[in-house]
C-alpha positions as CSV (number, residue, x, y, z in Angstrom):
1,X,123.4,66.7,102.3
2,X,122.1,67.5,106.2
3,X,124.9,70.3,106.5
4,X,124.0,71.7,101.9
5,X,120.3,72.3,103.5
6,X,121.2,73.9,106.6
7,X,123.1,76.4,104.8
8,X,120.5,76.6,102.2
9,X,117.8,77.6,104.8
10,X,120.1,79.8,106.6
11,X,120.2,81.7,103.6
12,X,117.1,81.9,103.2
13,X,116.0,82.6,106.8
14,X,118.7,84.4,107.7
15,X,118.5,87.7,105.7
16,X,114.8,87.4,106.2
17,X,115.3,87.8,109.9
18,X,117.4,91.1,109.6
19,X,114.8,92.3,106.9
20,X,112.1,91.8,109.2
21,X,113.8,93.3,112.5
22,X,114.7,96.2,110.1
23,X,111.4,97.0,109.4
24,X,109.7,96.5,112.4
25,X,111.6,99.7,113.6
26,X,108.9,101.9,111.8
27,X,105.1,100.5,113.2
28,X,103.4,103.8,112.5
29,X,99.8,104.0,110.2
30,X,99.8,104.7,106.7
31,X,97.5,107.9,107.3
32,X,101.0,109.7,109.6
33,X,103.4,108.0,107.3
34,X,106.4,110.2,105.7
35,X,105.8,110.9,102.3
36,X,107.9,114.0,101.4
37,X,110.4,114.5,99.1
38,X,114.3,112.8,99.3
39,X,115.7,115.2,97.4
40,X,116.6,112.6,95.3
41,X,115.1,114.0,91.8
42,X,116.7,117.3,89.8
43,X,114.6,120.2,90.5
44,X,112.4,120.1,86.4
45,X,112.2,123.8,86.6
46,X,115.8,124.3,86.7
47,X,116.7,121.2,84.5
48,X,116.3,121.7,80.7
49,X,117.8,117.8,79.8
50,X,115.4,115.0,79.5
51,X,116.0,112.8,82.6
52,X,113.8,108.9,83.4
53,X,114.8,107.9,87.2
54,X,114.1,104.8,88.7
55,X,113.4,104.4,92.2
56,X,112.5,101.7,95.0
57,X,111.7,101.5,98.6
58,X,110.5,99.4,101.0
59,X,107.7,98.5,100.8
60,X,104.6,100.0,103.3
61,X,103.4,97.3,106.7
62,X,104.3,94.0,106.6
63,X,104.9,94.0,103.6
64,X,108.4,95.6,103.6
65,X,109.9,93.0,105.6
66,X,109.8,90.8,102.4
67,X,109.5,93.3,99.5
68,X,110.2,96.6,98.3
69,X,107.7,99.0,95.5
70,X,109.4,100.4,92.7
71,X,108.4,103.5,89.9
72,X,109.7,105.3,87.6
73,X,109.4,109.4,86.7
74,X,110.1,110.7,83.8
75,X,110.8,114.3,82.1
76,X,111.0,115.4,79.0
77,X,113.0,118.1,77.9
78,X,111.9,121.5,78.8
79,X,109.5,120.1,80.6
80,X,108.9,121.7,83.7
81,X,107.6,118.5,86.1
82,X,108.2,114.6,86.3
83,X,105.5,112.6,85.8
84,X,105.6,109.0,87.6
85,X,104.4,105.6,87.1
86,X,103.7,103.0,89.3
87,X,101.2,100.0,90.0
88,X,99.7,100.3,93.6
89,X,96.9,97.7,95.2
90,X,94.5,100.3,97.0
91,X,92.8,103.5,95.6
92,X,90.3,102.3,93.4
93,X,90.6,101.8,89.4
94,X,93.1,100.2,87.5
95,X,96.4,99.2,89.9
96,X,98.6,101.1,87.6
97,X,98.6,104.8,88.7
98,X,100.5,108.5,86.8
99,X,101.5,111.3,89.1
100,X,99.8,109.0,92.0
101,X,102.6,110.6,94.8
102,X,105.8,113.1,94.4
103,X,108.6,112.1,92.0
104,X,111.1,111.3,94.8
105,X,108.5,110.7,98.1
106,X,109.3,108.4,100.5
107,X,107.1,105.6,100.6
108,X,105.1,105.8,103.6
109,X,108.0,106.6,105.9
110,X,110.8,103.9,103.9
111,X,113.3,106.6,102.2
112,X,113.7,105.5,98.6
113,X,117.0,105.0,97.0
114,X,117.4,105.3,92.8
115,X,117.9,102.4,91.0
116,X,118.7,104.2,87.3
117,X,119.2,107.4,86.3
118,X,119.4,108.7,82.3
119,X,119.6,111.7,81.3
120,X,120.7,113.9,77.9
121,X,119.3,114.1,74.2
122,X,118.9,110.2,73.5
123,X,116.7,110.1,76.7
124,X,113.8,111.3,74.5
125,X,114.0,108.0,72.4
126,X,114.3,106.2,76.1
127,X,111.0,108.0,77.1
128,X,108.9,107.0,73.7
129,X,110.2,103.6,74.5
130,X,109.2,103.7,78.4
131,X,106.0,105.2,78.0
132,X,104.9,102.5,74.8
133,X,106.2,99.9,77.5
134,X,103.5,101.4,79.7
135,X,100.8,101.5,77.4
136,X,101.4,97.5,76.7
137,X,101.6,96.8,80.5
138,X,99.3,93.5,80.4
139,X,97.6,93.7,84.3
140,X,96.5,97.2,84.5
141,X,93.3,96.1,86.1
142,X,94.9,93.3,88.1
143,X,96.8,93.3,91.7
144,X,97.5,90.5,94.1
145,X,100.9,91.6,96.7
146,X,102.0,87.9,96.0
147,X,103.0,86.3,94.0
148,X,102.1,89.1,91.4
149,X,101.4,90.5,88.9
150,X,102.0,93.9,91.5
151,X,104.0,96.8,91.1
152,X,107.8,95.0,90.7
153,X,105.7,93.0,87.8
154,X,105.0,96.6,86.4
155,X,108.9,97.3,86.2
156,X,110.5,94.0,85.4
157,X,108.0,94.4,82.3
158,X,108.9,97.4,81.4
159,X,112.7,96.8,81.9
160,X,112.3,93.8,79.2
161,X,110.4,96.3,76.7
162,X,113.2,98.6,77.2
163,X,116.2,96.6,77.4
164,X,119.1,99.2,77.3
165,X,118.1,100.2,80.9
166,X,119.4,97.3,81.3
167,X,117.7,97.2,84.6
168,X,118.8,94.8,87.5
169,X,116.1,94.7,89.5
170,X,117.0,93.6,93.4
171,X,116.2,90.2,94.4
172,X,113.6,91.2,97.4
173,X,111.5,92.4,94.5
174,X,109.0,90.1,95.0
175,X,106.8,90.3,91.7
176,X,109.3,90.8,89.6
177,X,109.3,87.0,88.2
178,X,105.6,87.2,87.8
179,X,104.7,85.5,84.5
180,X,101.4,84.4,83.1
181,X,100.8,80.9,82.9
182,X,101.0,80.8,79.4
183,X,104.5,82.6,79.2
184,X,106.6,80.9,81.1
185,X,109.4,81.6,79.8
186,X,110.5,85.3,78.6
187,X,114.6,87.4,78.6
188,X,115.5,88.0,82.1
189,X,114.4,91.7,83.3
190,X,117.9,93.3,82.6
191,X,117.7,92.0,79.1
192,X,121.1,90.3,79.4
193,X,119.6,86.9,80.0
194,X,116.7,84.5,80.0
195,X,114.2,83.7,82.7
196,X,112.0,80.2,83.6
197,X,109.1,81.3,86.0
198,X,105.9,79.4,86.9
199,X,103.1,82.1,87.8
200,X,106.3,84.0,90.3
201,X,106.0,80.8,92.4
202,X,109.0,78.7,91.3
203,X,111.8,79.7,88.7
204,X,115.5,80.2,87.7
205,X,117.0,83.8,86.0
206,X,120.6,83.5,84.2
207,X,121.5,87.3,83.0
208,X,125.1,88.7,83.0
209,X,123.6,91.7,85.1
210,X,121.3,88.9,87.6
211,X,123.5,86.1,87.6
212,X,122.0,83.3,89.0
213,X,118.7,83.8,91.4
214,X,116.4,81.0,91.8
215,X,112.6,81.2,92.8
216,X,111.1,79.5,95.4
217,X,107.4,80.9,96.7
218,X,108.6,83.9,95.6
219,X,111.6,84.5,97.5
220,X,114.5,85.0,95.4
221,X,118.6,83.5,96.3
222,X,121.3,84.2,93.7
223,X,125.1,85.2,93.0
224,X,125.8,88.3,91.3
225,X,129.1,87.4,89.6
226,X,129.3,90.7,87.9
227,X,129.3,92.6,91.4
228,X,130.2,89.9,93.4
229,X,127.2,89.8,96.0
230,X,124.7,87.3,97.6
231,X,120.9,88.0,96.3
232,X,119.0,87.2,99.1
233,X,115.3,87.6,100.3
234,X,114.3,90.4,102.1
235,X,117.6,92.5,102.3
236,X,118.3,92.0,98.7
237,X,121.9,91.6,98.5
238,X,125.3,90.9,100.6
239,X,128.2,91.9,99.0
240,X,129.3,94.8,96.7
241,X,126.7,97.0,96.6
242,X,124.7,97.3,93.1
243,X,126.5,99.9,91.1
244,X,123.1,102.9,90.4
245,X,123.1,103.6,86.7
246,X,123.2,107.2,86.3
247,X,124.1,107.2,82.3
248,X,124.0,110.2,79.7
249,X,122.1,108.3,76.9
250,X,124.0,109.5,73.2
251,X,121.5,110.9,70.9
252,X,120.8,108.6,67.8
């Protein structure tokens, strides 16, 4: 039992101490802070299609040694910008923001990566779907970094409203098992599963894309059987890496 809990808290520990020597690296201010564009999104005024991308990075301070901020642009087709949604903690007014940075900036200095990409003529149905998941987004007026509800609260919602993204949200996404007290229990963010979280403090998620990641103070450590893979706090994952969903959604 001794030797079971020193491997349980060097997993734990462990990934934490690479996550936080990583992000240590960058100790600039917020105000000098990279936030230009990755390159990562299709340039709208040359791309007819419909396209929804999903991004995350690191997240900003202290902050990022634990946890990353997600959001999601979207276009329409013939549309000739993205417009993005996220929930952010500062600026005044309700936590979730549209159009509150560039589609694909980094995120103050941490480059972001995509999480899902859709694009063709079903991706209209996706948007409707997406942007009714944002309208019904229950804390639009509430923000606390942890244990939620914050921004990866904001995605792992919509990623259950919208369950063909089938959207495996990493396991440093602290916020992501956010649930009211009174909802406990709810499908696991992908949508291939069910969760068990009290308030994002304690919990287990079972979902053919999350495998098995239990919750303890918010810090998240699972198996992905699908991609074979340690989910770990801080660093996310050790292993395969997550496959990015880049899909051409069939039209109805």
């Amino acid at each position: 039992m001794r030797i079971f809990l020193w491997i349980l808290a060097a997993l734990f520990l462990v990934p934490l101490a690479f996550s936080i020597a990583r992000g240590m690296a960058y100790d600039g201010s917020w105000r000098d802070a990279p936030r230009h564009s990755a390159g990562l999104a299709p340039d709208p005024t040359k791309t007819q299609e419909a396209v929804v991308q999903i991004y995350t990075a690191r997240a900003f301070s202290w902050r990022g040694y634990v946890a990353t901020h997600p959001w999601i642009i979207i276009k329409r087709a013939g549309a000739k910008q993205f417009d993005r949604y996220e929930v952010v903690g500062w600026g005044g007014g309700p936590s979730l923001k549209k159009n509150y940075a560039l589609p694909d900036g980094y995120w103050f200095g941490a480059e972001p990566s995509i999480m899902a990409e859709y694009r063709g003529p079903g991706t209209e149905q996706l948007i409707d779907r997406i942007e009714a998941a944002i309208e019904t987004y229950p804390f639009k007026d509430r923000y606390l970094s942890w244990p939620g509800p914050n921004s990866n609260t904001f995605l792992a919602h919509v990623a259950r409203e919208v369950p063909e993204l089938r959207l495996d949200i990493p396991a440093n996404a602290i916020g992501k098992d956010y649930r009211a007290w009174d909802a406990p229990v709810a499908y696991a963010p992908s949508g291939t599963g069910v969760q068990l979280s009290l308030l994002g403090v304690a919990g287990l998620t079972l979902g053919v894309e999350e495998g098995v990641e239990v919750n303890v103070l918010g810090l998240n450590l699972g198996i992905d059987f699908l991609r074979p893979a340690l989910r770990v706090p801080g660093l996310g994952r050790i292993g395969f890496p997550e496959d990015v969903a880049r899909e051409t959604v069939a039209a109805d």
